[in-house]
C-alpha positions in Angstrom: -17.2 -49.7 -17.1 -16.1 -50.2 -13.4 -12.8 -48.1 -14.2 -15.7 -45.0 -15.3 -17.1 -45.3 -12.2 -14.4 -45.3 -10.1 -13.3 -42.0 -12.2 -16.8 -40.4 -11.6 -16.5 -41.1 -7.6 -13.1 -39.7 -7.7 -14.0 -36.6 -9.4 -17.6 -35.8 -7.2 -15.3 -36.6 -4.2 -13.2 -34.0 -5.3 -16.0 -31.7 -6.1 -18.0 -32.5 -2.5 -14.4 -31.4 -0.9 -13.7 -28.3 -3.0 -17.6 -27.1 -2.5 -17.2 -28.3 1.6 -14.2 -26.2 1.8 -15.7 -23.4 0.3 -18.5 -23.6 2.8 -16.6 -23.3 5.5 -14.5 -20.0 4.2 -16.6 -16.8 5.0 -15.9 -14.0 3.0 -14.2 -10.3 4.2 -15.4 -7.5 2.7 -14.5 -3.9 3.1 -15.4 -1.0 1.7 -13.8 2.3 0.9 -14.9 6.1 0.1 -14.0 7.3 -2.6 -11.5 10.2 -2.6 -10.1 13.0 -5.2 -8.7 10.5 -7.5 -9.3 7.9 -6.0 -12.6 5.4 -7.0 -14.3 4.1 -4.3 -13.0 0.4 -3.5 -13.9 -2.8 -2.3 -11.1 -5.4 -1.1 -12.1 -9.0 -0.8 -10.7 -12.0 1.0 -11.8 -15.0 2.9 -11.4 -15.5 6.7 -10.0 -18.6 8.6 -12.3 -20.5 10.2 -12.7 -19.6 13.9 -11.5 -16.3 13.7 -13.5 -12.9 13.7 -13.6 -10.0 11.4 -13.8 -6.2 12.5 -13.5 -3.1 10.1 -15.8 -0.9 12.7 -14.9 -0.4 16.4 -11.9 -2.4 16.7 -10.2 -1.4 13.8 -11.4 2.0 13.8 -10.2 2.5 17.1 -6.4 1.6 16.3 -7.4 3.7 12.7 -6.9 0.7 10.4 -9.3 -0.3 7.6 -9.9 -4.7 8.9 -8.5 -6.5 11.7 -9.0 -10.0 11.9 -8.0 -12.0 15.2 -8.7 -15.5 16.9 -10.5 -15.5 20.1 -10.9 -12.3 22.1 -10.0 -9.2 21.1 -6.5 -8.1 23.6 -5.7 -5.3 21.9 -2.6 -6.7 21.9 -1.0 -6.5 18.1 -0.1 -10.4 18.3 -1.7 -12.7 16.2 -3.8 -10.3 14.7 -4.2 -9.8 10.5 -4.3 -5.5 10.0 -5.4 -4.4 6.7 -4.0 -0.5 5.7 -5.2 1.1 2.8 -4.0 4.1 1.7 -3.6 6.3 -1.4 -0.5 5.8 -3.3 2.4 7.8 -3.3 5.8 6.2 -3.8 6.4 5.7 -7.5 6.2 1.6 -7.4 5.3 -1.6 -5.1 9.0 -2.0 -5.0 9.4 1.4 -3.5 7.0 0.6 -0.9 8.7 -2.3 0.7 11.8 -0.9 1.0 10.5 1.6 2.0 8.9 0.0 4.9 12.4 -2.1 5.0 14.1 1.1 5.5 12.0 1.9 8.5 12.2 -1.2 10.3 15.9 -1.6 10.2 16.1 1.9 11.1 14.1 1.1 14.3 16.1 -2.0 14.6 19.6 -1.8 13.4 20.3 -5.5 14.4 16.8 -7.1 13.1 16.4 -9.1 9.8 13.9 -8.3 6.7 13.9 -11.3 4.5 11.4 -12.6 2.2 7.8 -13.7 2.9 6.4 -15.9 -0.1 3.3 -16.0 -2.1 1.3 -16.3 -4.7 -2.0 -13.5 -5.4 -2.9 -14.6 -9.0 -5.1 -11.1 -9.4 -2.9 -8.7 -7.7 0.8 -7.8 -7.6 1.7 -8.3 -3.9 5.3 -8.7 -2.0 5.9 -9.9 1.3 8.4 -9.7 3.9 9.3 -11.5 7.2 10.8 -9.2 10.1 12.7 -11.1 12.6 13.5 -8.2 15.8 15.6 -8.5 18.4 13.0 -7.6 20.6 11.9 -11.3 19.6 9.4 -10.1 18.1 8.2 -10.5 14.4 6.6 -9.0 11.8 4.8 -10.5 8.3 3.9 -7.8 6.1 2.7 -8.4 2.3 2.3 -4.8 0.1 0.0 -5.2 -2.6 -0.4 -3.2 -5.5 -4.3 -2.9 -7.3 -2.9 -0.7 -10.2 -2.2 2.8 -11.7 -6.0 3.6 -12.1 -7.0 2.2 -8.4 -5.1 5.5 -6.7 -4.2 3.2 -3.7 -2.3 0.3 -2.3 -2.7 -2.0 0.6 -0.8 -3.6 3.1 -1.6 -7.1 5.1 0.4 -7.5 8.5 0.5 -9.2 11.4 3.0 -9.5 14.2 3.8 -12.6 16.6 6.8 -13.9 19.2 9.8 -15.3 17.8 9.1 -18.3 19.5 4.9 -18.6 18.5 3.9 -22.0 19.1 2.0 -23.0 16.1 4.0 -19.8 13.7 4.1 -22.3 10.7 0.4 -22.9 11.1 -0.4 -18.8 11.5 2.0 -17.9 8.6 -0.1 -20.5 6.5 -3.2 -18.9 7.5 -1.9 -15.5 6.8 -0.6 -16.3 3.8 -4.1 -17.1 2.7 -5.9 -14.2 3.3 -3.1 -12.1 1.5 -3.2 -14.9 -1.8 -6.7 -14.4 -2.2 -7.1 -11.0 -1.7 -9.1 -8.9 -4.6 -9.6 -5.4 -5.3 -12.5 -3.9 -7.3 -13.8 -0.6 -8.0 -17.3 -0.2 -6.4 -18.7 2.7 -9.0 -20.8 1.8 -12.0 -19.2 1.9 -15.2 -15.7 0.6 -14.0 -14.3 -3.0 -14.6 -12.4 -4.6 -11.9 -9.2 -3.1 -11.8 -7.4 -6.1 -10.2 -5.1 -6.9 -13.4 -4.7 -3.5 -14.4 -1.5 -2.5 -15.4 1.3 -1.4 -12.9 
């Protein structure tokens, strides 16, 4: 009997955590128009504790769809999470990062692209790490919604080589791309996250 109630503390301990953690994540939210072909959208995620969300004068002014940053905006591009979405064209996810790969190296002959891990369980996403030799760097993650969604979506953020605390900020990062979801906001339509690619 003592063993069962041992269990049962363990497992409403774990609950109380999980629920306390989900307490302290706010949600992000943003919305999108829709256009020709492409159903009006809503892209969900959750935001770090301590830092602000803006999808209306901040990002607007730098003509992104979300920014998300830590203290006050600098409108400096360090340490700040940009969200870009933006009708597809290229014929595959794959084809957009190297794409963007292409670019970067092309900018920056000498930099590095190498591979950015994660894990979205609801949307096909790929990341990669640019290393400059402005010392700069880059995390992008490409996401992919699906065929019938008519868009895709990029997360990025850059930061100094050196960042004091990068592990911590990639971690961070890392989250609001793995829990990333895309839905279509007109009646009548499913979510489209697991649609096919």
């Amino acid at each position: 009997m003592k063993r069962w109630a041992f269990l049962l503390s363990l497992l409403l301990l774990g609950i109380s955590a999980q629920v306390s953690m989900a307490a302290d994540t706010a949600p992000v939210v943003v919305n999108g128009k829709a256009d020709r072909d492409v159903p009006a959208w809503t892209i969900r995620t959750v935001l770090p504790t301590g830092w602000t969300q803006d999808c209306c004068l901040y990002a607007q002014g730098i003509g992104v769809n979300e920014v998300l940053y830590k203290g006050e905006w600098t409108g400096e591009p360090d340490r700040v999470m940009v969200l870009n979405v933006w009708p597809s064209k290229l014929s595959s996810l794959e084809a957009e990062v190297q794409d963007d790969r292409h670019h970067y190296l092309d900018r920056d002959p000498h930099g590095k692209a190498g591979i950015f891990v994660l894990d979205n369980k609801a949307v096909a996403c790929r990341g990669v790490l640019y290393e400059g030799t402005d010392h700069k760097d880059d995390v992008v993650v490409f996401c992919d919604p699906g065929l019938a969604s008519g868009i895709r979506f990029s997360w990025s953020m850059a930061f100094a080589h050196g960042e004091q605390g990068k592990d911590e900020l990639l971690a961070l990062f890392r989250q609001v791309a793995e829990q990333s979801r895309y839905a279509v906001n007109s009646a009548g339509h499913v979510d489209a996250a697991k649609a096919a690619h």
